[in-house]
C-alpha positions as CSV (number, residue, x, y, z in Angstrom):
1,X,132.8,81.2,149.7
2,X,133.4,84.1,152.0
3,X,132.3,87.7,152.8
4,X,134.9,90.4,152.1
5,X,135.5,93.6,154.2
6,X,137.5,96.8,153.2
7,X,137.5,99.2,156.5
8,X,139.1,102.6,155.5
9,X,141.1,101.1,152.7
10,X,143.8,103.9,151.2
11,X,145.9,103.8,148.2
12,X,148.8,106.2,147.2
13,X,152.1,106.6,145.1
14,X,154.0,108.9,146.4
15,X,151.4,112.3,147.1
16,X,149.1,111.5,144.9
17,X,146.0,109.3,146.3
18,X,144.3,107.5,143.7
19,X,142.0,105.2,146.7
20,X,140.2,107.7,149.0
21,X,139.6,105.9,152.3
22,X,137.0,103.9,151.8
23,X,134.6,101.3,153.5
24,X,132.4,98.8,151.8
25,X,131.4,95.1,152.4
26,X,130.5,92.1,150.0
27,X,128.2,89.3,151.6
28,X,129.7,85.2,150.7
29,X,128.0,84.3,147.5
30,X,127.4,87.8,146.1
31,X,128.0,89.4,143.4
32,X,129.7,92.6,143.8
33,X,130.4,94.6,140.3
34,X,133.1,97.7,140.4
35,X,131.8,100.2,137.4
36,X,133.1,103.5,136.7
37,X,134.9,105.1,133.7
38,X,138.6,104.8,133.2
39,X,140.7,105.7,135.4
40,X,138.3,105.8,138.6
41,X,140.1,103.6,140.4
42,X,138.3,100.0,139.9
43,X,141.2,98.0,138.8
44,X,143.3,99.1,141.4
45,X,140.8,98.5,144.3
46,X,140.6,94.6,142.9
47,X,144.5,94.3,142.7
48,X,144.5,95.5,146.4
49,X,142.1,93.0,147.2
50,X,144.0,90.2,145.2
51,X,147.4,91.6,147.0
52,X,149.0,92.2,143.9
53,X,149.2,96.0,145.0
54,X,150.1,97.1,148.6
55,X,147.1,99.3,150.6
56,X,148.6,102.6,151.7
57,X,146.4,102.4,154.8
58,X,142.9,100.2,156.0
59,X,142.2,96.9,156.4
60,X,141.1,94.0,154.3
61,X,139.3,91.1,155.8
62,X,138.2,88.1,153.7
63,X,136.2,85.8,155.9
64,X,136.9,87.6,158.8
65,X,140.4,87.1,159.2
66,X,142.7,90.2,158.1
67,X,144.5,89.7,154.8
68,X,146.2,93.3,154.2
69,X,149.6,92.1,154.5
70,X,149.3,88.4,152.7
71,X,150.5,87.3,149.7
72,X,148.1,86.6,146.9
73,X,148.6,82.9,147.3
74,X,147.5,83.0,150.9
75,X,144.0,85.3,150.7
76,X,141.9,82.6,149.4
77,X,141.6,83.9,145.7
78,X,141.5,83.8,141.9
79,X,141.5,86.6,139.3
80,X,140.4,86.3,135.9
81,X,142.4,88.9,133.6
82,X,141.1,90.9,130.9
83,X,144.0,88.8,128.8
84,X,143.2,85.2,128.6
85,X,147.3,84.1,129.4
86,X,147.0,80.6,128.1
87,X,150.4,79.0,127.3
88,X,150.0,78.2,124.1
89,X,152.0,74.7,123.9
90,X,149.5,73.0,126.4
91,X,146.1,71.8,125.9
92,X,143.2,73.2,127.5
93,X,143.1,70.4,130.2
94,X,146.8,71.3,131.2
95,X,146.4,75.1,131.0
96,X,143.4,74.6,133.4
97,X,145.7,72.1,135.6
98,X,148.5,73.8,135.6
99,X,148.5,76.1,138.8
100,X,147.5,72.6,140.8
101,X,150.3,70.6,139.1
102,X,152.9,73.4,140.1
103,X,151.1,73.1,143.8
104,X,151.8,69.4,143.9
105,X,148.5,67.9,143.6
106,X,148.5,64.4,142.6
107,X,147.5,63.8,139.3
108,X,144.5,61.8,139.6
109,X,143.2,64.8,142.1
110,X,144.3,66.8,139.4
111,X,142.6,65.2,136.8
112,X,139.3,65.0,138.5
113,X,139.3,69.1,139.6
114,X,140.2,69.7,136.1
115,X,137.4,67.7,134.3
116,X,134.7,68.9,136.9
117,X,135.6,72.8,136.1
118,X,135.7,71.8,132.2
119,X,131.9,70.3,133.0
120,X,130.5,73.1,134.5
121,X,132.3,75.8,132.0
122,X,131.1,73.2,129.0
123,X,134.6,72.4,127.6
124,X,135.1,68.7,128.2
125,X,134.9,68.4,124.3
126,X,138.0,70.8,124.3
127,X,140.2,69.5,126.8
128,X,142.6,68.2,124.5
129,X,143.6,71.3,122.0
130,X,145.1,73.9,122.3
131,X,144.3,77.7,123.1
132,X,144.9,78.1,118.8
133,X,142.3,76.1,118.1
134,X,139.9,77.6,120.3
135,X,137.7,80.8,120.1
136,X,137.6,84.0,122.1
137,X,134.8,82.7,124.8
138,X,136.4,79.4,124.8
139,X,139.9,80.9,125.5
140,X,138.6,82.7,128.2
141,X,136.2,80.1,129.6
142,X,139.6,78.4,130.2
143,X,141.1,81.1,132.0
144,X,138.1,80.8,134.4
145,X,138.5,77.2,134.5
146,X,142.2,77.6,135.9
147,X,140.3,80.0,138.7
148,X,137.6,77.3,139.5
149,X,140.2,74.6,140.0
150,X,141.8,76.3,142.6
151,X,138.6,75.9,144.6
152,X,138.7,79.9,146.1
153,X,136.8,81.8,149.0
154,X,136.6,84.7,146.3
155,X,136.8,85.3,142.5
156,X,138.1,88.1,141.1
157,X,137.5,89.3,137.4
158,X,139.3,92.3,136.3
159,X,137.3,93.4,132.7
160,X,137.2,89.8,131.7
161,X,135.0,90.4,128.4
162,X,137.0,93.4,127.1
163,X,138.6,91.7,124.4
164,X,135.4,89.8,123.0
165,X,133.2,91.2,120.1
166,X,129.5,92.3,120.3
167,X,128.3,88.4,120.5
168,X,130.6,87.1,122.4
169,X,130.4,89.6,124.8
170,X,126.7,89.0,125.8
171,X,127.4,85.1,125.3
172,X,130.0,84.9,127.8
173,X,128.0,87.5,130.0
174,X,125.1,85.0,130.6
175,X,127.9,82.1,130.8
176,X,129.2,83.9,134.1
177,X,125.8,84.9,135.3
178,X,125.1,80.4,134.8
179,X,128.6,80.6,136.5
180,X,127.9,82.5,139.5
181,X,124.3,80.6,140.5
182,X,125.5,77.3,139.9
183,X,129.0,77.9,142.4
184,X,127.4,80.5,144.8
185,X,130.8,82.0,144.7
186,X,131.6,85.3,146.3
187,X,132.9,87.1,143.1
188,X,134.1,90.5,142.8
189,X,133.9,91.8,139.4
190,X,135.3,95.3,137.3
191,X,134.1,97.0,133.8
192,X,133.5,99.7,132.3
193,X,130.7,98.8,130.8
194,X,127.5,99.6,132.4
195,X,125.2,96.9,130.6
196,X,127.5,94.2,132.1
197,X,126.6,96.0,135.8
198,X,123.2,96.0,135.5
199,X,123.0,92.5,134.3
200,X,125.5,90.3,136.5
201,X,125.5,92.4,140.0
202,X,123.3,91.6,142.8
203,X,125.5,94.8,144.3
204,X,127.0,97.9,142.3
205,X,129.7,99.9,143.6
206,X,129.8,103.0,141.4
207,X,133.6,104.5,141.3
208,X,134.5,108.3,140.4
209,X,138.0,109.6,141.0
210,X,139.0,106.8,143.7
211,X,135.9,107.7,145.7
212,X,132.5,105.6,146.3
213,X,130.0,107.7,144.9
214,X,126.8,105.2,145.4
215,X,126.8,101.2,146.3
216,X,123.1,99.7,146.0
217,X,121.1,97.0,143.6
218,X,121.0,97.4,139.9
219,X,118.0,99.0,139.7
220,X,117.9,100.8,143.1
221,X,120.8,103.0,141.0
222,X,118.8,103.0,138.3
223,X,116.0,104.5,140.0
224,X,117.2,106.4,143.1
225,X,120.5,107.9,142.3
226,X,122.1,109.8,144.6
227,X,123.9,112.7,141.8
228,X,124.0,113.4,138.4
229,X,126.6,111.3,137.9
230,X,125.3,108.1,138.8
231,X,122.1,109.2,136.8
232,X,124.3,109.9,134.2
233,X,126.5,107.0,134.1
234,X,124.2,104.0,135.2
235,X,121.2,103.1,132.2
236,X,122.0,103.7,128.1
237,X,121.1,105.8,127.1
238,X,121.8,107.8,130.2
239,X,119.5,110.5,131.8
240,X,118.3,113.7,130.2
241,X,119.6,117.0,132.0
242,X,118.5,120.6,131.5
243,X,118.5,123.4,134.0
244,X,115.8,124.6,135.9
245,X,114.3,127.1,138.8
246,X,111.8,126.6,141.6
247,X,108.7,128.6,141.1
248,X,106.3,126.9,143.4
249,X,106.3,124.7,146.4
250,X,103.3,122.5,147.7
251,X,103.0,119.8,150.3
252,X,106.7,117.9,148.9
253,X,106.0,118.7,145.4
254,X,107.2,121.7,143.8
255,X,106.7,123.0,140.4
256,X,110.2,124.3,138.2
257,X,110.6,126.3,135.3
258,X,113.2,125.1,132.8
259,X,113.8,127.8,130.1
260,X,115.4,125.3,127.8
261,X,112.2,122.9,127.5
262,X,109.8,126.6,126.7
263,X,107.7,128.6,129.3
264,X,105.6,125.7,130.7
265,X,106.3,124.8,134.6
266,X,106.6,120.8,135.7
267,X,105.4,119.5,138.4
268,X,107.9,117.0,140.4
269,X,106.5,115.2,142.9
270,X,110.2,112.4,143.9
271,X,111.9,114.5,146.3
272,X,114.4,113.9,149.1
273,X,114.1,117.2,150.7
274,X,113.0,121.0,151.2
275,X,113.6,123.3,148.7
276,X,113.6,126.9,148.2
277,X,111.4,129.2,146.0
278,X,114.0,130.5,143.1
279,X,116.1,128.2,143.7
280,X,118.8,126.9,140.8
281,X,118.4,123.2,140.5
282,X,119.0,120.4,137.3
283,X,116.1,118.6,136.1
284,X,116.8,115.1,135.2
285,X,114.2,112.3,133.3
286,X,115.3,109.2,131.6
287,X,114.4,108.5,127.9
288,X,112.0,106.6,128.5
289,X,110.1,108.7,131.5
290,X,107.7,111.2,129.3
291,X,104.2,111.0,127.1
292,X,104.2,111.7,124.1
293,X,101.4,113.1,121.6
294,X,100.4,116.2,120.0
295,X,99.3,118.4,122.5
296,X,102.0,118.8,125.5
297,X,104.1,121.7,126.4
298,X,107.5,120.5,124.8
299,X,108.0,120.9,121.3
300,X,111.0,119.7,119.7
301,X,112.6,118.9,116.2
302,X,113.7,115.6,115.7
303,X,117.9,115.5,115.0
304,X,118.7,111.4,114.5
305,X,116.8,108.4,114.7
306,X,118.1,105.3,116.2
307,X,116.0,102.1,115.0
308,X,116.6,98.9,117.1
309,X,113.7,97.0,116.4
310,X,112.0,97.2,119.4
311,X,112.8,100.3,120.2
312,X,113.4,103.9,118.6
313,X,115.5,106.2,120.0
314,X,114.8,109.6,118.6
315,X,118.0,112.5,119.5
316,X,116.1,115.8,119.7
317,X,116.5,119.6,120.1
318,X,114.1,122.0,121.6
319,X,114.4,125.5,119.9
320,X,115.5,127.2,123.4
321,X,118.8,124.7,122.9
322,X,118.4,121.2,125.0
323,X,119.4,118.2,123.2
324,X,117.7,115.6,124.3
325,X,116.9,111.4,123.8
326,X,113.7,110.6,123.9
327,X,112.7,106.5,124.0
328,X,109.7,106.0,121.4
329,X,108.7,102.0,122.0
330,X,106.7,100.2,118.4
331,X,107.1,104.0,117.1
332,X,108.5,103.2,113.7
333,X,106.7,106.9,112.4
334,X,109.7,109.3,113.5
335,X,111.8,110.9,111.0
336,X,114.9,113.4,111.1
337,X,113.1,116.8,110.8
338,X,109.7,115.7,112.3
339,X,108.4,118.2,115.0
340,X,107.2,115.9,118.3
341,X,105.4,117.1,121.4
342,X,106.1,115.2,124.6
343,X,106.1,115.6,128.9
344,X,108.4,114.1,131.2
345,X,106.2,112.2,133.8
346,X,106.5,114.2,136.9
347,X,106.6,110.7,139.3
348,X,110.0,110.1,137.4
349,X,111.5,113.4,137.2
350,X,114.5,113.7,139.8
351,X,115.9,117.2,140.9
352,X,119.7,117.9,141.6
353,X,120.8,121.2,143.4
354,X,124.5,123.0,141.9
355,X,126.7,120.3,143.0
356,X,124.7,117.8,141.1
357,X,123.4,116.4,144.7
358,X,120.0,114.9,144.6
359,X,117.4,117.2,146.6
């Protein structure tokens, strides 16, 4: 394993920069998750690492020696591709062999590298068909096979469950989680999909527009972010939002008005700073944050019920015009039309001033 370093790393075609200089540092043996919407930049920050695209300007170090201007076959890593790429005229034991045979390894060395990875990804019983007869996770537990042979300082997975279903998905999740504690790998992984951030990453980097916009634990995002965008983008469902004024302020709490909940004032007591009387801010509470019952100042009619067994997510409007999700745990009484009362707890309430900042 190795730590990974990327000191004022650029990326541009032509005038357009799609990698804003940027700094950011993965430890050896964690895991480091890239999460964003499409087109933020992710991918393109791993295929710099991998040196399958050229930095524009920066640095990257992997175990403190200075790889910018390698080749991929000389940084010390292997990338896992959102498309399996199994030939499909070999077995599994040769698709997983294959990079080592084309390196020259001797075949008993081969052999032996090969039938450890298939041990540890649970595919000995597979090593001798052929991607065809496989399924989805077991293509793909191949393709990270041929990455684990190759014995890397860092892994590299570029949306590796994209093409799974619903099951497989969370099955092959918890197969790389058993990955990653059983190697101690440095890996470096990109989605989309924030369930697979919060679940996998000892470290998130959240990505918007080429641009870092927070890096921090799972649940340090979750409960600290630092702009509406991380509080919108990191927990599903993602954060309530309605607009809302300063009209008292008292020894780091202050009390705000929000027009779209009714006339009532909340009290918010998790603030980074000083703020203003009158001053235009966004009020933000997860589902989850707020009591409920039948005498508190928000009154709302109930739009769409999501049942989940568990958990009931109920979609609401107030009459002022906020739509809203509210988290209703054992609560199987909600139904479309229902009025329902509720508070957002001021220790969870976050504030963001007009550029979505938090204050």
């Amino acid at each position: 394993m190795a730590d990974l370093r990327l000191n004022r790393v650029t990326k541009s075609y032509g005038d357009h920069l799609v990698i804003e200089p940027l700094d950011l540092a993965a430890e050896a043996g964690e895991f480091v998750v890239f999460v964003g919407p499409s087109g933020c930049g992710k991918s393109t920050l791993l295929r710099m690492i991998a040196g399958l695209e050229n930095t524009t300007g920066g640095e990257i170090e992997i175990g403190g020696k200075v790889v910018t201007h390698l080749s991929p076959v000389d940084r010390g890593v292997a990338m896992v591709f959102q498309s399996y790429a199994l030939y499909p005229h070999m077995t599994v034991e040769e698709n997983i062999g294959f990079g080592l045979k084309i390196a020259g390894l001797p075949k008993a060395e081969r052999k032996a590298k090969v039938e450890k990875a298939a041990e540890v990804l649970q595919l000995t019983p597979y090593l001798q068909r052929k991607p065809k007869a496989l399924s989805g996770g077991q293509r793909q537990r191949v393709a990270i096979g041929r990455a684990i042979v190759k014995e890397p300082r860092i892994f590299l997975f570029d949306e590796p469950l994209s093409n799974l279903d619903a099951e497989l998905r969370v099955q092959m999740r918890l197969e790389v989680a058993r990955l990653h504690q059983e190697l101690g790998a440095t890996m470096i992984y990109v989605t989309h999909d924030q369930v697979e951030a919060m679940t996998l990453a000892d470290k998130i980097v959240v990505l918007r527009g080429g641009r870092i916009e927070q890096v921090g634990s799972p649940m340090s995002l979750y409960e600290d972010p630092d702009n509406t965008f991380v509080a919108g983008f990191i927990g599903s469902p993602k954060m309530n939002f309605v607009k809302c004024a300063v009209d008292a302020v008292d020894e780091g709490r202050v009390s705000v008005t929000a027009p779209e909940l009714g006339e009532g004032s909340f009290t918010v007591s998790s603030m980074r700073g000083q703020v203003g009387l009158g001053t235009d801010l966004t009020l933000g509470f997860r589902p989850e944050h707020v009591a409920i019952g039948s005498d508190l100042p928000v009154t709302a009619r109930i739009e769409v019920v999501e049942r989940l067994g568990n958990v009931t997510y109920a979609h609401i409007a107030t009459s002022q015009g906020a739509r809203l999700i509210l988290e209703l745990r054992g609560d199987d009484r909600a139904r479309q039309g229902d009025s329902i009362s509720f508070k957002p707890n001021p220790d969870r309430v976050l504030l963001f001033d007009s550029n979505g900042q938090r204050v």
